[in-house]
C-alpha positions as CSV (number, residue, x, y, z in Angstrom):
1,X,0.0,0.0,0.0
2,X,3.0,2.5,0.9
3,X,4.4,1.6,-2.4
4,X,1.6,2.2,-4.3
5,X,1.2,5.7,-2.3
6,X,4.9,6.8,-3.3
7,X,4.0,6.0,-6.6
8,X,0.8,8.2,-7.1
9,X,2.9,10.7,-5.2
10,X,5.2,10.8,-7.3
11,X,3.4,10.6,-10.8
12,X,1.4,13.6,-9.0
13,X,4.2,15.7,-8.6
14,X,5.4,14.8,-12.4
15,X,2.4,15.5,-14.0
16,X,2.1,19.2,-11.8
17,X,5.3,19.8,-12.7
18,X,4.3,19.3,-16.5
19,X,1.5,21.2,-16.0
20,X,3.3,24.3,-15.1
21,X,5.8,24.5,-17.5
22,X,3.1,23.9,-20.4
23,X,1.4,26.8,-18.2
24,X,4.2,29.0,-18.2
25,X,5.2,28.7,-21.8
26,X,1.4,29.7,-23.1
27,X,1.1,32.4,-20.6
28,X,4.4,33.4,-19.2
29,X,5.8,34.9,-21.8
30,X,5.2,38.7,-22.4
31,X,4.9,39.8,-26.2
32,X,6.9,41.4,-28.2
33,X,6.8,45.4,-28.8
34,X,4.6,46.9,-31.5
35,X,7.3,49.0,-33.5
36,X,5.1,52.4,-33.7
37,X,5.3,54.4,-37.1
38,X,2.5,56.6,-37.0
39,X,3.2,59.5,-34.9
40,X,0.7,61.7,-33.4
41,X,1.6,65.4,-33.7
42,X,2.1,67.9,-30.8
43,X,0.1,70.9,-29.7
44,X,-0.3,73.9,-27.8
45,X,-1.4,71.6,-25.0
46,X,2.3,70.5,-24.6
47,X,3.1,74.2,-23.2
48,X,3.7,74.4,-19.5
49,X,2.6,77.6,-17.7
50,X,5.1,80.3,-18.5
51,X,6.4,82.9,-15.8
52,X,5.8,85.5,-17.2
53,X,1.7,84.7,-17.5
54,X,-0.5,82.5,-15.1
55,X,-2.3,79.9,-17.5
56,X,-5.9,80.9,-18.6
57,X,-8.7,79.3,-18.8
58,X,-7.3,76.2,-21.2
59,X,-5.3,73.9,-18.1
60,X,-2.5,73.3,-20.5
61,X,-2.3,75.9,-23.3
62,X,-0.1,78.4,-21.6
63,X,-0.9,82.1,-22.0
64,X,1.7,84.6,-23.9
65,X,2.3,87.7,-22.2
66,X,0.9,90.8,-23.4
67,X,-1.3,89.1,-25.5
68,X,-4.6,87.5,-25.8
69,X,-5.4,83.9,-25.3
70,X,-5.3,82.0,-29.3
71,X,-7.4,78.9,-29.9
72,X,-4.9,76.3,-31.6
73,X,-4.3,76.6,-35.2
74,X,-5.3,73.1,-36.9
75,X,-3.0,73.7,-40.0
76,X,0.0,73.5,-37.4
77,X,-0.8,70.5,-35.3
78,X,-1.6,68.2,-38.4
79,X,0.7,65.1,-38.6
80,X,4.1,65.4,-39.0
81,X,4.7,62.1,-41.3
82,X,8.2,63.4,-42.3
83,X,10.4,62.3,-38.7
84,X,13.6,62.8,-38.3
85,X,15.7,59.4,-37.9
86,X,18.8,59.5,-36.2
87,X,21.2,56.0,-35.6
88,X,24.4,55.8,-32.9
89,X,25.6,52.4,-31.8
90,X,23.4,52.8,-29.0
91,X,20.5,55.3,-29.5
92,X,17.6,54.8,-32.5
93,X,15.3,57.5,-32.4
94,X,13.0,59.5,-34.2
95,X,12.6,63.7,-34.2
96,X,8.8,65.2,-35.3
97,X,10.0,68.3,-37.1
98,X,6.9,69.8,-35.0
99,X,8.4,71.1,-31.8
100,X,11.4,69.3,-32.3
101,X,10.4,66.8,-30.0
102,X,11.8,63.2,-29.4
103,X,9.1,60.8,-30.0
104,X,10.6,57.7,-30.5
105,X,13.5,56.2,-29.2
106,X,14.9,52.5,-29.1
107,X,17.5,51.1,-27.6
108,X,19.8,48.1,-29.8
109,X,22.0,47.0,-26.7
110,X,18.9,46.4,-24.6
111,X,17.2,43.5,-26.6
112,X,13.3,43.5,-25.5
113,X,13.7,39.9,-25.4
114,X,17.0,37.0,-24.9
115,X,15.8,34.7,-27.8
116,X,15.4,38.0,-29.8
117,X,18.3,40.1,-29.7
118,X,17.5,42.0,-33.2
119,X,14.1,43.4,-31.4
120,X,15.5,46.5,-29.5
121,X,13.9,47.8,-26.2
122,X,11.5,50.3,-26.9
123,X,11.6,53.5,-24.2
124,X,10.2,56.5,-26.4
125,X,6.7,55.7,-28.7
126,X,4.1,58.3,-29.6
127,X,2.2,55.9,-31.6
128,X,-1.5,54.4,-31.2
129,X,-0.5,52.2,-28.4
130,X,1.6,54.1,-26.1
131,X,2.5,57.6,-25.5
132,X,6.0,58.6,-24.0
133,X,8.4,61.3,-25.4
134,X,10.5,64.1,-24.7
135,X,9.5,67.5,-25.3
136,X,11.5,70.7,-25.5
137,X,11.3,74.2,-26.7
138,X,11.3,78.1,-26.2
139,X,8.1,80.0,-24.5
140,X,7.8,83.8,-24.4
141,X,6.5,86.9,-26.3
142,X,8.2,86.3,-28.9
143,X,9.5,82.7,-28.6
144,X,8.4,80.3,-31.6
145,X,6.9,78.0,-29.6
146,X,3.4,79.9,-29.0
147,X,-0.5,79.0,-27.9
148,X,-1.2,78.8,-31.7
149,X,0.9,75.9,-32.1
150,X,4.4,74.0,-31.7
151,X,7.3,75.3,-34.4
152,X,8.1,73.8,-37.4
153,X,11.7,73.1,-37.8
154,X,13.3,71.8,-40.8
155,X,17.0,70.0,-41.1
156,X,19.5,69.2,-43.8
157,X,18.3,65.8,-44.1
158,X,16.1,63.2,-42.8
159,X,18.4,60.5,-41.4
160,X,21.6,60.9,-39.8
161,X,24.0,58.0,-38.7
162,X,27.0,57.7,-36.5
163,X,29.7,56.5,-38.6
164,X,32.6,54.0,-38.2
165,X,35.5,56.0,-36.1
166,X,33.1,59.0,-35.5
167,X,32.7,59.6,-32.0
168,X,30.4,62.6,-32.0
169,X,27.3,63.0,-34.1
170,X,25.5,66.8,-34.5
171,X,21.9,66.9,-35.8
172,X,20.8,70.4,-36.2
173,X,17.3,71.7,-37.0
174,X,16.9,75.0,-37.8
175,X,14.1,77.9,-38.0
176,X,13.7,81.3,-38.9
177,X,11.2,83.8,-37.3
178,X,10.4,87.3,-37.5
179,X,14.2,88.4,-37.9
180,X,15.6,85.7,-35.4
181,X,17.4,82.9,-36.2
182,X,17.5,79.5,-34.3
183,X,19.1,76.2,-34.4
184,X,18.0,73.6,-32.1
185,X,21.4,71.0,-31.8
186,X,21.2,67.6,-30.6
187,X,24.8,66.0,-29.9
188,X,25.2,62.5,-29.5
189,X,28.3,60.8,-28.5
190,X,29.8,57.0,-29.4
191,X,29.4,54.3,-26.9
192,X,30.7,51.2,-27.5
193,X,34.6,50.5,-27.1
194,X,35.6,49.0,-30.4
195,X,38.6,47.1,-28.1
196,X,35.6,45.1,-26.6
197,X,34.4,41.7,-28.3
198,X,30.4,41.8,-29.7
199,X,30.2,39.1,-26.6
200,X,31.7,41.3,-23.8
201,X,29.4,44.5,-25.6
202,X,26.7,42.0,-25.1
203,X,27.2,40.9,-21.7
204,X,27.7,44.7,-20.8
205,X,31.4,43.9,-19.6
206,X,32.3,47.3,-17.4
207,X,34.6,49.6,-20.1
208,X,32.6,48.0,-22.9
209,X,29.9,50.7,-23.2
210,X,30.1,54.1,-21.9
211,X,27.3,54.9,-20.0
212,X,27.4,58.7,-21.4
213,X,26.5,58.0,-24.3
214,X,22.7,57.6,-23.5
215,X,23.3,61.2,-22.4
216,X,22.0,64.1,-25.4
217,X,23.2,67.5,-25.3
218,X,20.4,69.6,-26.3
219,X,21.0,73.3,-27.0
220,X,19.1,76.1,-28.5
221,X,21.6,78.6,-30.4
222,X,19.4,81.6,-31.0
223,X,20.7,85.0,-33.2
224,X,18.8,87.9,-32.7
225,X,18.9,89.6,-36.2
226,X,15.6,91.7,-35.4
227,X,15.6,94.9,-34.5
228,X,14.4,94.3,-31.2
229,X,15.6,92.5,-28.1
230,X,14.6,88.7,-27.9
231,X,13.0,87.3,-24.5
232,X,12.3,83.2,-24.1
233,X,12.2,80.3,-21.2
234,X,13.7,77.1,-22.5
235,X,11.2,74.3,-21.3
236,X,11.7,70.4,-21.1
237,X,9.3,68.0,-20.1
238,X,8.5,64.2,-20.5
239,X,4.5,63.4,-21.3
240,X,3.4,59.6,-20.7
241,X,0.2,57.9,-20.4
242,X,-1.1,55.5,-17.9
243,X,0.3,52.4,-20.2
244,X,1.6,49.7,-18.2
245,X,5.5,48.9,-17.9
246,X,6.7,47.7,-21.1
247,X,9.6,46.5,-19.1
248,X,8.2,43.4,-17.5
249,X,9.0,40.5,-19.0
250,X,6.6,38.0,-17.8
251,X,3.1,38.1,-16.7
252,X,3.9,37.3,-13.2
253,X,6.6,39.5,-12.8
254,X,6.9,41.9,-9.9
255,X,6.4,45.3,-10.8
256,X,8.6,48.2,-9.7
257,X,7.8,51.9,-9.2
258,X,6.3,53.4,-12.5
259,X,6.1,57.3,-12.1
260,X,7.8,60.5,-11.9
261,X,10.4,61.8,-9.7
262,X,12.3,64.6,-9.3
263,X,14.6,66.8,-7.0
264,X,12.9,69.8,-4.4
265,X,14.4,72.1,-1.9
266,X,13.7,69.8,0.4
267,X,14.6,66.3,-1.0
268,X,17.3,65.5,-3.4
269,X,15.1,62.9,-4.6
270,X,10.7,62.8,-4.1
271,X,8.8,59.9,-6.4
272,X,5.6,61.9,-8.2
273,X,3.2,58.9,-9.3
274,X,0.6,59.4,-11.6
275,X,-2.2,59.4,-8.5
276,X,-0.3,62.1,-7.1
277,X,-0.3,64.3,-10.3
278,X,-4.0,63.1,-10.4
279,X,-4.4,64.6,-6.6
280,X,-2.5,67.8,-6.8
281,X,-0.5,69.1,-9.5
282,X,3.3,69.9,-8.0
283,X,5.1,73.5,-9.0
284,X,8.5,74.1,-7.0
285,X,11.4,76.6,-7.8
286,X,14.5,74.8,-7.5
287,X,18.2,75.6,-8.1
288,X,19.9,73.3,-10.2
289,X,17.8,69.6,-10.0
290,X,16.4,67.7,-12.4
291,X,13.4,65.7,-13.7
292,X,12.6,61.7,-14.3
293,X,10.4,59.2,-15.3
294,X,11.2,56.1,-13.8
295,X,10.4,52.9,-14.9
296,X,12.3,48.8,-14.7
297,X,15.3,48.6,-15.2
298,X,15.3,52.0,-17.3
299,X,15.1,55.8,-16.7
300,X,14.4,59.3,-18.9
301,X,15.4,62.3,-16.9
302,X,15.9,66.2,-18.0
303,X,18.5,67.9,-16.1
304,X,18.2,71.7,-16.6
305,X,21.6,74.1,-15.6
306,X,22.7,73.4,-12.3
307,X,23.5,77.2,-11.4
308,X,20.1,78.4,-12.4
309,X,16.6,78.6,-10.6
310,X,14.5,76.6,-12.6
311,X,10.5,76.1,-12.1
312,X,9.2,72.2,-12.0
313,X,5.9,71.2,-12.1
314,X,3.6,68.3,-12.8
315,X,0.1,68.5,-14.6
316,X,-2.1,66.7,-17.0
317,X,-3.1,67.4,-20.4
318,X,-6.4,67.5,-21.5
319,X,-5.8,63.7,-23.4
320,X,-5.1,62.3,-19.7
321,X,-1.2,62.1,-20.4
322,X,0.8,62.6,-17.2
323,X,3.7,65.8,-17.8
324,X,6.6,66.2,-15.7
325,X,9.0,69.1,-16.5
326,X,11.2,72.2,-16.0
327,X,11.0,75.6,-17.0
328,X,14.5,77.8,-17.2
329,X,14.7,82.0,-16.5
330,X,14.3,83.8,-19.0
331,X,17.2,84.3,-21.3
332,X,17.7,87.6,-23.0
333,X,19.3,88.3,-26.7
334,X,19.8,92.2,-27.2
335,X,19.2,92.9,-30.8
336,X,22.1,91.7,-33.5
337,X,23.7,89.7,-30.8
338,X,23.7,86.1,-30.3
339,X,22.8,83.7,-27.1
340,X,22.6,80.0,-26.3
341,X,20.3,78.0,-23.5
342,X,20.0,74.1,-23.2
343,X,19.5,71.0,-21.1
344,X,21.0,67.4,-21.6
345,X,18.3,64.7,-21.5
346,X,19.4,61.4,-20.6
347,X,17.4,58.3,-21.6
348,X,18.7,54.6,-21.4
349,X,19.7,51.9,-18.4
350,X,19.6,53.0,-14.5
351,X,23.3,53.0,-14.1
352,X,24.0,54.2,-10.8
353,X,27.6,55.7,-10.9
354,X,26.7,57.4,-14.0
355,X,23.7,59.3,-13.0
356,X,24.8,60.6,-9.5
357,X,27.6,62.3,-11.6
358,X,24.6,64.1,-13.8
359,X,23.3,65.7,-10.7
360,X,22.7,64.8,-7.4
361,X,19.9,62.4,-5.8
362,X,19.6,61.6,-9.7
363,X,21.2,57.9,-9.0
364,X,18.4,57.6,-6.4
365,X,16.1,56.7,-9.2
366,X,17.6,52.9,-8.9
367,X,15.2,52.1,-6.1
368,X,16.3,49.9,-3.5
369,X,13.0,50.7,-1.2
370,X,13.4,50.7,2.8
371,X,16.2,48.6,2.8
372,X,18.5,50.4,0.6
373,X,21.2,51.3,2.8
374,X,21.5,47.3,2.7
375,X,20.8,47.1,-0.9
376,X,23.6,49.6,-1.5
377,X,26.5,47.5,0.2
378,X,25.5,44.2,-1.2
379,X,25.8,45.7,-4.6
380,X,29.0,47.2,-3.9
381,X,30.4,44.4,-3.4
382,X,28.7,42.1,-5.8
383,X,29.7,44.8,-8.1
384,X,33.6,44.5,-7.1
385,X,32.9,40.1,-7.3
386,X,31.2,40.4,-10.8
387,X,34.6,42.8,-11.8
388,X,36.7,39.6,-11.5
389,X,35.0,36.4,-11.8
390,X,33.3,38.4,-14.9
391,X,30.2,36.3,-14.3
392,X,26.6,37.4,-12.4
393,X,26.0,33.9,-11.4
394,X,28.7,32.8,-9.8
395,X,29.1,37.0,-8.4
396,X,26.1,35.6,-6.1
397,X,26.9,32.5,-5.2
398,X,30.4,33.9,-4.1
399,X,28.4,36.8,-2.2
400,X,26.1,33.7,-0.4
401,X,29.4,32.6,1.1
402,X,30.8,36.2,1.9
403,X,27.1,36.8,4.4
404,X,27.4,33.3,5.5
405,X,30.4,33.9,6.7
406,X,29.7,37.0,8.2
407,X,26.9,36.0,10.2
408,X,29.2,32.2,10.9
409,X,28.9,33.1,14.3
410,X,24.9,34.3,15.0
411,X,24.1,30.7,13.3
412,X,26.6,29.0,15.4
413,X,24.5,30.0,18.5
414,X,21.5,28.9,16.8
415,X,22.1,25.8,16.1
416,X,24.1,25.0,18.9
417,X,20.5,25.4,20.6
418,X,18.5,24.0,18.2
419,X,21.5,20.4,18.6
420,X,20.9,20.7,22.2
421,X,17.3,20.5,21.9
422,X,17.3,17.8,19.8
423,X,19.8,16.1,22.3
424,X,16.9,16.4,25.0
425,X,14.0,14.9,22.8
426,X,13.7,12.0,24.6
427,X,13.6,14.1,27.8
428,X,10.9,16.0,26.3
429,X,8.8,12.8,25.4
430,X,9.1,11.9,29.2
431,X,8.1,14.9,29.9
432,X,4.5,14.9,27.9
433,X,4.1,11.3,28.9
434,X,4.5,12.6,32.5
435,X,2.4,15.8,32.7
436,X,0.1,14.5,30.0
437,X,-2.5,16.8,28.5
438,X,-2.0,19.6,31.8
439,X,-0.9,22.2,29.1
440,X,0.3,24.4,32.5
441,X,2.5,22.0,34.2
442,X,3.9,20.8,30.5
443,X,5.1,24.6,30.0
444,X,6.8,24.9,33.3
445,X,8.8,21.5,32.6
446,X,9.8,22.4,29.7
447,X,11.2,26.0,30.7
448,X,13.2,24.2,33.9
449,X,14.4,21.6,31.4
450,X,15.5,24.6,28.6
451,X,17.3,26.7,31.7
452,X,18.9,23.7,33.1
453,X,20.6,22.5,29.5
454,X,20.7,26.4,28.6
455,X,18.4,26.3,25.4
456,X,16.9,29.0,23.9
457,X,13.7,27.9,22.6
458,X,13.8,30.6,20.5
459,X,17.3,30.6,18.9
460,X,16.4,28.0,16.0
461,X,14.4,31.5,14.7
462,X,17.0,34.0,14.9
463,X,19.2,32.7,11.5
464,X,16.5,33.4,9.6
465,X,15.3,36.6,11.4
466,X,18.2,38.1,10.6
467,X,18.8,36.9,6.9
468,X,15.5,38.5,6.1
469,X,16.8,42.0,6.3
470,X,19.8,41.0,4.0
471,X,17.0,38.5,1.5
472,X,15.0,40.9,0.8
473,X,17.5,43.6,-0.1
474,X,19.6,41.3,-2.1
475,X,15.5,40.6,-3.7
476,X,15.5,44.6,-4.7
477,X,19.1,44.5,-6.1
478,X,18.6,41.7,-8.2
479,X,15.1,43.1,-9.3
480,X,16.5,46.8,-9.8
481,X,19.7,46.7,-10.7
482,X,20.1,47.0,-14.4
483,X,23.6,44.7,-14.6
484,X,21.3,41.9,-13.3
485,X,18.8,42.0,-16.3
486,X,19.3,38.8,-18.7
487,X,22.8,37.8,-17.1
488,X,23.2,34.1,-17.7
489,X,25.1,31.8,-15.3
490,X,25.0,28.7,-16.9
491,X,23.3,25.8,-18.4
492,X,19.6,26.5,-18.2
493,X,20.1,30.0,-16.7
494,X,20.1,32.3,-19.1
495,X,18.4,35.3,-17.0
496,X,19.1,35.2,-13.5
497,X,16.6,38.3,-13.4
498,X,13.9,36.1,-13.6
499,X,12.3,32.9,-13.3
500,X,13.8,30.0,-13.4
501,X,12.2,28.9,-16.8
502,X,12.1,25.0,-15.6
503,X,11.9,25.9,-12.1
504,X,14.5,23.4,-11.0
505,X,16.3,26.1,-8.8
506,X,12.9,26.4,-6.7
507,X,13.0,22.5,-6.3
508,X,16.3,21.8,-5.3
509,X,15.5,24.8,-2.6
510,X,12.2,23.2,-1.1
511,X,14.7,19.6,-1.2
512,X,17.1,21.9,0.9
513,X,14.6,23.1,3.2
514,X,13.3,19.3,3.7
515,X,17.0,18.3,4.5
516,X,17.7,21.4,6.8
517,X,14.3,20.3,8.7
518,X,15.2,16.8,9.4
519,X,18.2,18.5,11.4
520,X,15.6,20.3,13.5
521,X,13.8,19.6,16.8
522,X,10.7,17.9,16.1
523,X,8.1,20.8,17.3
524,X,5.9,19.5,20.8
525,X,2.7,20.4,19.4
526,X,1.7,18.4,16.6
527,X,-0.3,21.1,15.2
528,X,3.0,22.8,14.9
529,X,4.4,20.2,13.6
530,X,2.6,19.3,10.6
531,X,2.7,23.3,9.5
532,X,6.7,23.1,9.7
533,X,6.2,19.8,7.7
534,X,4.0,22.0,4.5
535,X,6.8,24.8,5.0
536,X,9.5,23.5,1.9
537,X,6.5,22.8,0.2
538,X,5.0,26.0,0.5
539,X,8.0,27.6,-0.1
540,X,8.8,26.4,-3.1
541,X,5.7,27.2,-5.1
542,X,6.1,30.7,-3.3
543,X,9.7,30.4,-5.1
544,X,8.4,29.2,-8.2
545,X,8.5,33.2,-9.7
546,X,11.3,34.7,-7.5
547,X,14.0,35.9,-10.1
548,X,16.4,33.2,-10.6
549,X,19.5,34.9,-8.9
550,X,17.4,35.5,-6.0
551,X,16.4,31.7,-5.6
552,X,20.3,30.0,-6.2
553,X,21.6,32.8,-3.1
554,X,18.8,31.1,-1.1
555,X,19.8,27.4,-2.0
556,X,23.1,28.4,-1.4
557,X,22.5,29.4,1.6
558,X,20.5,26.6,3.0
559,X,23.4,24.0,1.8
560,X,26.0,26.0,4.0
561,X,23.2,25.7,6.7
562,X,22.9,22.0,6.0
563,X,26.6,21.6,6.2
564,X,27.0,23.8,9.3
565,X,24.3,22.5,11.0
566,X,25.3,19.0,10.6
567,X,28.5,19.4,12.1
568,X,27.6,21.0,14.7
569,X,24.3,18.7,15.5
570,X,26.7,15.5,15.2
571,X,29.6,17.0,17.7
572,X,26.7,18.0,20.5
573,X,25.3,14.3,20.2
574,X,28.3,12.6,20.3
575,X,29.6,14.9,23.4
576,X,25.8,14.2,25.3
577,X,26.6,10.2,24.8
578,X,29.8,10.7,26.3
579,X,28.2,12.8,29.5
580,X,25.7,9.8,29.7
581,X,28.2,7.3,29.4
582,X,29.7,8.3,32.4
């Protein structure tokens, strides 16, 4: 009978183990991008409110000073079909000649996919599905950029390339207007190290791609050839709908903070989700700082002059996109001279290092939550591991033994007390048999018994108490940290950002917590017992969609536990025989 019971275990366990991979290969897999082409055009409603005149009557059509409200004119916000396409080695984007605005924008050394590589992420779409882009221009009385519509600027040509051993690329567009004359110049810089292998530019080997180069120098170049002095406010902004996070891989991935953020008097870094917008739209005067949108793994941030008071504030348009952005102080050109204002917008990976050196808080935007001043040493040093074992995988597992060790001591204690409670379970037994079902008289036995073999009934809890802190942190680096996103280890593990896509990792980790137990005390109450019995099993379908990394530090860590444990349970036994012997 106990044969044929193993056996329908068994074939129970293969058959839901079938069941979930066929499950997780119709549903788990996230599709690919929609590569937009159709671009919608941009209006007056893209204006932010202008210093010089409080906003009438129209939320998001700003008003000019000195002059009356305009309704938009349609013949300027028609569809700009004719974009501007610009290529680097690590930016593909797209310019609407209408504002000047980036509306598209891909990414070719972020694949969207592993078993796609030629499909680049997509951060930047202003197509039917999503909106997201970058906005820039001049306000004023008698800035182009006016309540009766976005500019038009025109360029030399309508692609531009970064070529072979160029390492600067200039795209200007250019527009003339009532006697003054302006350029708008985009700067893009080379990022990948042509000394680095396509593998090591692939696995993002540190020197391989400079992180820079997601940064774009934006400038407006204005000559004042009118007779008249020139006023303007350079604004920047980044519009986005409520669209989900293309980011997320899987349909049971976690997701991470998807909103705005940017830098006040009073915080070099304050998150600005879209209910917040919703609530109360946000205007602060702030010298230097900058503004985000944050999303996994990747971030779009404006950051304005640092030495200048610049105005940022939130709204939303009358289409229900969410706009975060800055306005500059006015810049004055007197009349036949010439003048310059500009902003550099970065858009690409969360790279820490990198974006604390574009202004400060601005690294902030990789999120570790609560726990980040955790988060923050663990990947320091996985950092300096990964820098010379050159792989993510073994970085961890290398890590696992580096916070065992460091905690060697704390689980020493532990399990000393959990051995010498196992040593008295036949004292125990007596114990129950004795006192019986008197639940009162059973407690006070088994407190004289714990003082007089000093156990701490509750040291078996304090290993894991304390790993928490450090599991759950090391959960947010591997979840946030943009290095981490589809590094392979080996074999099967091709992503250790995700889910193990066989799930054998979350096995052999519920096997390891079944192994650990067997070391344990059995608990006195049998209620007890039979939970801590379900625990492995419960833990490993709770496992099941942890990201892959996260799930090898925890097996790790219970076969150190094992092998620590066993040692010391084995040399407590053998020294209580020896006290009985004698």
């Amino acid at each position: 009978m106990d044969i044929k019971r193993s056996i329908l275990i068994v074939a129970l366990a293969v058959v839901s183990y079938m069941m979930v991979l066929q499950w997780n290969q119709d549903y788990g897999q996230a599709d690919y991008p929609t590569q937009n082409t159709t671009v919608t055009s941009n209006s007056s409603a893209d204006l932010p409110d202008t210093p010089v005149a409080e906003n009438s009557s129209a939320g998001d059509i700003p008003a000019v000073a000195n002059t009356e409200q305009l309704k938009p004119d349609t013949t300027q916000i028609a569809k700009s079909n004719d974009l501007i396409r610009v290529k680097t080695d690590v930016l593909n984007l797209a310019i609407d000649p209408r504002g000047g605005d980036v509306v598209q924008l891909t990414l070719p050394q972020y694949p969207r996919r592993q078993d796609r590589p030629d499909v680049p992420f997509q951060l930047f779409d202003n197509g039917n599905e999503r909106t997201y882009l970058a906005q820039s221009g001049l306000i004023g009385s008698n800035a182009p950029d006016k309540s009766s519509g976005r500019a038009l600027w025109s360029s030399a040509q309508k692609s531009y390339e970064l070529a072979d051993g160029q390492d600067q690329l200039v795209v200007d567009l250019t527009l003339s207007e009532g006697g003054v004359n302006y350029i708008k110049r985009y700067t893009f810089k080379r990022g990948l190290n042509p000394e680095c292998s396509a593998k090591e530019q692939m696995l993002k080997k540190p020197g391989c791609i400079d992180p820079s180069s997601y940064k774009v120098d934006v400038k407006y170049l204005i000559d004042n050839q009118s007779g008249a002095a020139w006023s303007g406010n350079m604004f920047a902004q980044l519009k986005r709908d409520n669209s989900d996070d293309p980011s997320k891989t899987t349909a049971t991935s976690t997701a991470t903070y998807l909103g705005a953020a940017m830098s006040t008097p009073d915080s070099t870094y304050q998150k600005v989700s879209m209910k917040d917008i919703d609530k109360k739209p946000v205007k602060e005067t702030v010298n230097g700082g900058w503004i985000a949108w944050l999303q996994h793994y990747f971030v779009t941030a404006w950051v304005p002059d640092q030495n200048e008071n610049n105005v940022i504030q939130t709204r939303k348009d009358s289409q229900g996109n969410y706009i975060i952005g800055y306005t500059s102080p006015a810049v004055s050109v007197a009349a036949g001279s010439t003048g310059e204002i500009g902003a550099t917008l970065y858009a690409g990976p969360k790279i820490q290092k990198y974006l604390g050196s574009l202004s400060p808080g601005l690294e902030l935007t990789v999120d570790y939550g609560i726990l980040w001043f955790i988060a923050q040493p663990i990947f320091w040093l996985l950092q300096h591991i990964h820098s010379i074992l050159g792989n993510w995988g073994w970085s961890i597992i290398v890590l696992t033994c580096i916070i065992k060790l460091i905690f060697f001591p704390l689980s020493a204690a532990s399990y000393k007390s959990m051995a010498r409670m196992r040593a008295v379970a036949p004292k125990m037994a007596a114990l129950k048999e004795q006192f019986g079902d008197d639940r009162q008289k059973m407690s006070q036995g088994m407190m004289e018994l714990y003082k007089k073999e000093k156990i701490n009934p509750l040291g078996g809890c304090l290993p894991i108490l304390v790993q928490m802190p450090v599991f759950l942190a090391l959960y947010w680096v591997l979840l946030e940290s943009v290095e981490m996103r589809q590094a392979p280890w080996m074999f099967w593990i091709t992503d250790l950002s995700i889910k193990d896509p066989f799930f054998i990792l979350p096995i052999i980790m519920g096997a390891s917590m079944f192994i650990q137990q067997q070391l344990n005390p059995t608990p006195p109450d049998p209620m007890q017992a039979k939970v801590m019995k379900m625990m492995p099993i419960i833990f490993t379908f709770f496992f099941l969609w942890f990201p892959a990394g996260l799930v090898m530090y925890w097996v790790v860590n219970n076969c150190l536990s094992i092998a620590q444990q066993w040692y010391i349970t084995r040399k407590i036994e053998a020294a209580t025989k020896a006290a009985e012997a004698k």
